[in-house]
C-alpha positions as CSV (number, residue, x, y, z in Angstrom):
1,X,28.2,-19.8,-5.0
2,X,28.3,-20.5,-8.9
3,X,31.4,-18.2,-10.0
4,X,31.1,-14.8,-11.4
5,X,28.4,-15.6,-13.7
6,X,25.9,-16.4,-10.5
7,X,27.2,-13.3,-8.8
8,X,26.3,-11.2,-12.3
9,X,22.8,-11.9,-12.0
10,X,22.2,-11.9,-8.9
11,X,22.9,-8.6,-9.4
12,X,21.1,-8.2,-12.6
13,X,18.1,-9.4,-11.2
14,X,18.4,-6.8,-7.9
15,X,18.6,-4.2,-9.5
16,X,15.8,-5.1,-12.0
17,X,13.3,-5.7,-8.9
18,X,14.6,-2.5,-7.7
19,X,14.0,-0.1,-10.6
20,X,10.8,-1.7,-10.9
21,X,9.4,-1.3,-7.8
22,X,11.2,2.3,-7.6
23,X,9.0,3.4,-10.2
24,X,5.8,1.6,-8.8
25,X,4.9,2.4,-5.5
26,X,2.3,4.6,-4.9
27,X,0.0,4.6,-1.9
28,X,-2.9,2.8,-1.1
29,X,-3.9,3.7,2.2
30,X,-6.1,7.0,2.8
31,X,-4.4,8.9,6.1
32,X,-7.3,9.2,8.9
33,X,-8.7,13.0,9.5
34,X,-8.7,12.9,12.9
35,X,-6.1,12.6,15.3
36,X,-7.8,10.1,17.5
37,X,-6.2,7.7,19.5
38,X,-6.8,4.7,16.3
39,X,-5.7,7.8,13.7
40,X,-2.2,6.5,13.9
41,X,-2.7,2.9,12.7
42,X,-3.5,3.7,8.6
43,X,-0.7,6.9,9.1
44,X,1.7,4.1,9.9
45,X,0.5,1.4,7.3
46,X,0.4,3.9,4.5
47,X,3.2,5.4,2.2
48,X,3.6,9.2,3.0
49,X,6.4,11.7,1.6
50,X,8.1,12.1,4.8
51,X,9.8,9.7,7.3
52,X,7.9,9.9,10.4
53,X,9.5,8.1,13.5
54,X,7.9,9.9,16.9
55,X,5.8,12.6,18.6
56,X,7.2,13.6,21.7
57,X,4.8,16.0,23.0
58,X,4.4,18.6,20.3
59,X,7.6,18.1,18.3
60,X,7.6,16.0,15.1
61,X,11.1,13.5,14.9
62,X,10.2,13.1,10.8
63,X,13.2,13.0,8.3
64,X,12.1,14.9,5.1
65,X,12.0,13.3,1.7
66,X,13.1,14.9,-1.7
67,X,10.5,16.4,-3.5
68,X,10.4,15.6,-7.5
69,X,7.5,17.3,-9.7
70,X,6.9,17.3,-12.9
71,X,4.0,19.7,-14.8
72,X,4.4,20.6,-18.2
73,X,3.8,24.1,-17.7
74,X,6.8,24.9,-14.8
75,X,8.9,22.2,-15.2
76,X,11.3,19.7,-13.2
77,X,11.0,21.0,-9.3
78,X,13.1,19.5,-6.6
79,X,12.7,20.0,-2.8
80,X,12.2,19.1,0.6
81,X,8.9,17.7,1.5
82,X,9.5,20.1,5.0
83,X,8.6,22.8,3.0
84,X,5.0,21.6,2.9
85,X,4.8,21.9,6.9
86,X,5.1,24.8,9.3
87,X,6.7,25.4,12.5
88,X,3.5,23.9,14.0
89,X,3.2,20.5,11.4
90,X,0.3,21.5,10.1
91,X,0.2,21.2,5.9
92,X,1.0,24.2,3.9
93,X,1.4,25.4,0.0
94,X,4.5,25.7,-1.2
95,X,5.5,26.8,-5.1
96,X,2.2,26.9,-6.2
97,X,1.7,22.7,-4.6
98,X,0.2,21.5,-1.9
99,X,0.2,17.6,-0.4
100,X,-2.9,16.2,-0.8
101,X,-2.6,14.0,2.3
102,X,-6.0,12.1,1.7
103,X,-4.3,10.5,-1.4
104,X,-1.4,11.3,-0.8
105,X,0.3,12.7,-3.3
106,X,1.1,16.3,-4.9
107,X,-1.6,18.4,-6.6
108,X,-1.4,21.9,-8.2
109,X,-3.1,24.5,-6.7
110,X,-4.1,25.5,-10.0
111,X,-5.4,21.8,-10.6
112,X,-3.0,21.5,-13.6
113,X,-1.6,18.3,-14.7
114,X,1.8,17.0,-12.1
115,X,3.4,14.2,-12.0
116,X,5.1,13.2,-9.2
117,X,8.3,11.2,-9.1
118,X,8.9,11.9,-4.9
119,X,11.0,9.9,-2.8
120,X,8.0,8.7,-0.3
121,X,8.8,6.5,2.8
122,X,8.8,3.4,0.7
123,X,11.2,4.0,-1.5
124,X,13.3,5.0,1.1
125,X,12.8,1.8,2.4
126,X,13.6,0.4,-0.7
127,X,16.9,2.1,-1.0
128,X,17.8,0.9,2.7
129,X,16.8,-2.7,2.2
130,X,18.9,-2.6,-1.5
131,X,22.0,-1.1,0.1
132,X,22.1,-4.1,2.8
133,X,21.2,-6.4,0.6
134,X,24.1,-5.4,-1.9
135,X,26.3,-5.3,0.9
136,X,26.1,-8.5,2.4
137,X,25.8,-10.3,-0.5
138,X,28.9,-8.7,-2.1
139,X,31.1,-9.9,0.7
140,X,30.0,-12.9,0.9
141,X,30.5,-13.1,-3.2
142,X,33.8,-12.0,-2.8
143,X,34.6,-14.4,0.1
144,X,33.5,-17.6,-2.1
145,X,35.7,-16.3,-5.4
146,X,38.8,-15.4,-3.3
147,X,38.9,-19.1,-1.8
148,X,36.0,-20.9,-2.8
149,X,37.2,-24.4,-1.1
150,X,37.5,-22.6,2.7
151,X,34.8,-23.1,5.5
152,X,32.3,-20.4,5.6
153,X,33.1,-18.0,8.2
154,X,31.6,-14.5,9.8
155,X,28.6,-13.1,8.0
156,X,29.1,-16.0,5.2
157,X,28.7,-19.0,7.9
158,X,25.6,-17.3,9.0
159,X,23.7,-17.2,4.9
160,X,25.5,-20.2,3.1
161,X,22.9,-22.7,5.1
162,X,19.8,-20.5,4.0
163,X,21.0,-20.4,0.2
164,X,21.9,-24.1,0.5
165,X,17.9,-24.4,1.6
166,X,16.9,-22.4,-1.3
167,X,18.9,-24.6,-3.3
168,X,17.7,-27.9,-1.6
169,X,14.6,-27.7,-0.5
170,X,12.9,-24.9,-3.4
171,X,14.7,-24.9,-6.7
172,X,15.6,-28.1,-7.3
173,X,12.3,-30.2,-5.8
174,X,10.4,-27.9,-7.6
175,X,12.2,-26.8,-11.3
176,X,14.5,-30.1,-11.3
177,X,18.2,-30.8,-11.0
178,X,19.0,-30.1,-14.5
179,X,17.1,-27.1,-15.1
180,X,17.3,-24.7,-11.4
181,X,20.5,-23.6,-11.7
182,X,19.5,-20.6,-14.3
183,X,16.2,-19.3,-11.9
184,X,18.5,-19.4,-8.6
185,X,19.3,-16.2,-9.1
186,X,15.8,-14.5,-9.2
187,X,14.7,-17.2,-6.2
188,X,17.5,-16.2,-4.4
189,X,17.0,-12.4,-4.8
190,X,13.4,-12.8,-4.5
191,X,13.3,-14.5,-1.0
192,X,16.3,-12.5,0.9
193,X,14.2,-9.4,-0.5
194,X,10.9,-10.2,0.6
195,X,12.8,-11.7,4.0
196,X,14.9,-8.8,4.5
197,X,12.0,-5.8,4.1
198,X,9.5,-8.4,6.3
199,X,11.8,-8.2,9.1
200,X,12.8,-3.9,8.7
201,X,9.2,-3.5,8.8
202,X,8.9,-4.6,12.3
203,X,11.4,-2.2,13.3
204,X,9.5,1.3,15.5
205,X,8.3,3.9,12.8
206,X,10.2,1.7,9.9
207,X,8.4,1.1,6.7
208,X,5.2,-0.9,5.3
209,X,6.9,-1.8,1.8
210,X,5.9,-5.3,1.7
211,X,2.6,-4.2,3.3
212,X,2.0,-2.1,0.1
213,X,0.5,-3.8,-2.7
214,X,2.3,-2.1,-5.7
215,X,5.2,-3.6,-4.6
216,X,3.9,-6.9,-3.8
217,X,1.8,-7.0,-7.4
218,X,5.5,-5.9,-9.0
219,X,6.7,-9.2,-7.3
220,X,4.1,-11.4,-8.6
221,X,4.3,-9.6,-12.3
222,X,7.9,-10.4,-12.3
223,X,7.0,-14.3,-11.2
224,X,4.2,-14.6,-14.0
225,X,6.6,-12.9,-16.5
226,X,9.6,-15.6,-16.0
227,X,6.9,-18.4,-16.0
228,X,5.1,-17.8,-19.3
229,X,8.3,-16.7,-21.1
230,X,10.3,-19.8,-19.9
231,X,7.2,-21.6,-20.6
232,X,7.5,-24.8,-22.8
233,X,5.5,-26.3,-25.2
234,X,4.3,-28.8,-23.1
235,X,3.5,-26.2,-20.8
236,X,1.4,-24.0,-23.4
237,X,-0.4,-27.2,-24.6
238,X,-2.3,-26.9,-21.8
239,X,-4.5,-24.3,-22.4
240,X,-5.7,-27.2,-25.5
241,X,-5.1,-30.1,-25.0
242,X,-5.2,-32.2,-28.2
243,X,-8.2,-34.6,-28.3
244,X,-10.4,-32.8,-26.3
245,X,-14.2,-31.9,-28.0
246,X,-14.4,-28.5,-29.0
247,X,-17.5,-27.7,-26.8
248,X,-15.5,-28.5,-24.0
249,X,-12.7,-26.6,-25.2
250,X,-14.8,-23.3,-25.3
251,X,-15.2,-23.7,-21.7
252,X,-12.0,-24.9,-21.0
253,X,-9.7,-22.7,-22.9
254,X,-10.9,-19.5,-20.9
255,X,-10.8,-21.0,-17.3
256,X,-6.9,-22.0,-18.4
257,X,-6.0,-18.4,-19.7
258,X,-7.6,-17.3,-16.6
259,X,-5.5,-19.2,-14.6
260,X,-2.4,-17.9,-15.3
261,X,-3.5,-15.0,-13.8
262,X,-5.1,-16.0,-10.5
263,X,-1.7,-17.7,-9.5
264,X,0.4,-14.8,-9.0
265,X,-2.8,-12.8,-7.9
266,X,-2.8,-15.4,-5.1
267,X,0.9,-14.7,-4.9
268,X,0.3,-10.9,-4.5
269,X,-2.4,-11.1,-2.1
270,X,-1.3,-13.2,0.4
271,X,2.1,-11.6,1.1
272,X,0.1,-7.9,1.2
273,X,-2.6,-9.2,3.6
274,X,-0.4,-11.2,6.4
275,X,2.3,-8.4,6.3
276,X,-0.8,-5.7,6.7
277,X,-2.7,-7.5,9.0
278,X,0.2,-7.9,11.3
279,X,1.2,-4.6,11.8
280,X,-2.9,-3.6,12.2
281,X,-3.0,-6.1,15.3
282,X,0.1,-5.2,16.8
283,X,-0.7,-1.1,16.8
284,X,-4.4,-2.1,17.4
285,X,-2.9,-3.5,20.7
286,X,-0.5,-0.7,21.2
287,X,-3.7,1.6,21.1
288,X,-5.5,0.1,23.5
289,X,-4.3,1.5,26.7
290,X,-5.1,4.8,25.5
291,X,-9.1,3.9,24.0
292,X,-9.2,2.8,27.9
293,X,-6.8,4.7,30.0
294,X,-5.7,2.1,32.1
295,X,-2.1,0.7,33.3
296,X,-3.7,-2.5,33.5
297,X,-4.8,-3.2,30.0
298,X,-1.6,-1.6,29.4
299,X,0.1,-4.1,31.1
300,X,-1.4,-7.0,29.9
301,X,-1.0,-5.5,26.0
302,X,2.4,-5.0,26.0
303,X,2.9,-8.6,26.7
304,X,0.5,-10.0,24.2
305,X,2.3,-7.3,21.9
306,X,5.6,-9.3,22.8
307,X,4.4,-12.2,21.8
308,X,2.8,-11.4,18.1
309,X,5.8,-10.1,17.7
310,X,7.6,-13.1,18.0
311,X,5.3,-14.6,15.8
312,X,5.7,-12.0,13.6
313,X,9.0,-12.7,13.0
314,X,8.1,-16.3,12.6
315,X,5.9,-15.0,9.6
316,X,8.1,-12.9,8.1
317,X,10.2,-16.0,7.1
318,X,7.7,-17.8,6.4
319,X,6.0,-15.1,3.9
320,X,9.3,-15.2,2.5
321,X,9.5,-18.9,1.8
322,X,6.4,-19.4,0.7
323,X,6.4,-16.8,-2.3
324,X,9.6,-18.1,-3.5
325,X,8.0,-21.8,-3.3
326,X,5.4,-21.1,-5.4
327,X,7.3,-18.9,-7.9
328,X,9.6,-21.9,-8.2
329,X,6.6,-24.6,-8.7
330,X,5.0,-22.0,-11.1
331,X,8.2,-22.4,-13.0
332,X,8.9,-25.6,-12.3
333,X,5.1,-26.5,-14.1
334,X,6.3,-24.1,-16.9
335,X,9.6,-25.9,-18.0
336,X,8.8,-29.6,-17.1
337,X,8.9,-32.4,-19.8
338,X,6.1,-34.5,-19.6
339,X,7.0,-37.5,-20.5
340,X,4.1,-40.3,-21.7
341,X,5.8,-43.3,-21.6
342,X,3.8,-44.7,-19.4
343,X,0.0,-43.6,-20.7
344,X,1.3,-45.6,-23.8
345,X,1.8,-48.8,-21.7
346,X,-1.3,-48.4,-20.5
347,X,-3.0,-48.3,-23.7
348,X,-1.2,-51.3,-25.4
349,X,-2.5,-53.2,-21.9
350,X,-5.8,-52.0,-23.2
């Protein structure tokens, strides 16, 4: 909405979340051994290094994955991650590797050193979710510079109100009139990318990428990186304040460094946990009909699964919204001027 300049980073900072997160997303979650009727719920929470979207009886609806290895002693290796499954699914070796499903990732048979660079299930995501983004935001770019002063229409009626509430009711209570216009861009990105991958994720057999943790803790790293390096001196003064006793400073000093770290821990955390935790109830639900066999407590799941679903979507805005309202206030705190007019009133009255 600011010219070319706002649509240049806007860009610069999507493609910086996306080759960060691109290169930091492993998995966290340990696939189940059995194939029990609860087996499903981590296998659909975790990364893996295929796309799987249905069983229908005995066939597998999965879209394979590229593949990439690195060991020093063969070399670069690219292919299919179907090559590490037979006719009958089950886990196979292939070139001298084998999927280690338990942590899943790709070992040696020889247990030398590899290093794998595969395209899992998140990153897929991450592609997906990058492409629309890019997309829709593009047009609506180009709509705005062809004729900035017509009414919004189409696809650009439908976003302008939700970057006008970024703009209103985030950046500028938080970071100020005269100093939001330059974080926009990361805000922006920040809470249509979080926003968009929220809502994918509740899509049947889509993705858990902002249920993953790497990519959440790249988000909040990115956050505590713009905050402390737009920091002022105002801001740094904190961690000592002038005038204070030293012995309270040895206390103090510590509990401020640490500080800066718990916020976008916080940050990290509570986006992983509500995505996670949402996606656990709603299969937890799904499986319950088969822990019980019965077409009653089917029944009455599937409507309770309705509904957290509709709340689900409720949080997945509001996940969205909140991490971009703190990374804001963090930055807000960082480049504030703290005036002390007033404090010196107050001591003359003294």
């Amino acid at each position: 909405m600011h010219g070319k300049r706002y649509t240049q980073y806007r860009f610069l900072h999507s493609f910086f979340l996306f080759f960060l997160l691109l290169f930091t997303i492993p998995s966290f979650a340990a696939e189940s051994e059995d194939e029990s009727e609860t087996g499903f719920i981590l296998h659909h929470v975790q990364d893996a290094h295929q796309w799987h979207f249905a069983t229908i009886g005995h066939t597998h609806i999965t879209l394979p994955l590229p593949i990439i290895l690195y060991s020093p002693g063969q070399g670069l290796d690219i292919f299919s991650s179907s090559n590490f499954y037979n006719e009958a699914h089950e886990p196979v070796a292939y070139k001298g590797y084998r999927l280690d499903e338990e942590h899943n990732h790709v070992v040696a048979l020889d247990d030398s050193k590899v290093y794998d660079f595969s395209i899992t299930k998140n990153v897929a995501s991450l592609f997906l979710s990058i492409l629309i983004l890019l997309l829709i935001f593009t047009t609506v770019a180009r709509r705005y510079e062809s004729n900035p002063k017509a009414a919004p229409r189409g696809i650009q009626s439908f976003f302008e109100p939700i970057i006008v509430f970024v703009r209103d009711e985030i950046a500028i209570p938080s970071i100020g009139k005269h100093k939001y216009r330059r974080f926009m861009p990361y805000l922006l990105t920040l809470f249509f990318f979080i926003w968009f991958n929220n809502l994918l994720g509740l899509l049947p057999g889509a993705a858990n990428l902002t249920g993953n943790i790497a990519v959440t803790l790249v988000l909040a790293v990115l956050t505590f990186i713009i905050t402390n390096v737009n920091g002022n001196k105002e801001y740094w003064k904190h961690l000592a304040p002038p005038g204070v006793p030293w012995p309270i400073l040895i206390i103090m000093i510590p509990v401020e460094i640490l500080g800066l770290f718990t916020k976008p821990f916080s940050l990290m955390i509570r986006l992983f946990v509500s995505i996670t935790a949402g996606h656990i109830v709603i299969l937890s639900l799904i499986a319950l009909p088969f822990l019980f066999n019965s077409f009653a407590i089917g029944a009455g799941s599937s409507l309770v699964i309705v509904f957290i679903n509709l709340i689900e979507l409720l949080v997945a805005t509001i996940q969205a919204y909140i991490f971009t309202l703190f990374s804001a206030m963090y930055i807000g705190a960082a480049v504030a001027e703290h005036h002390h007019e007033e404090v010196e009133v107050d001591k003359n009255l003294i």
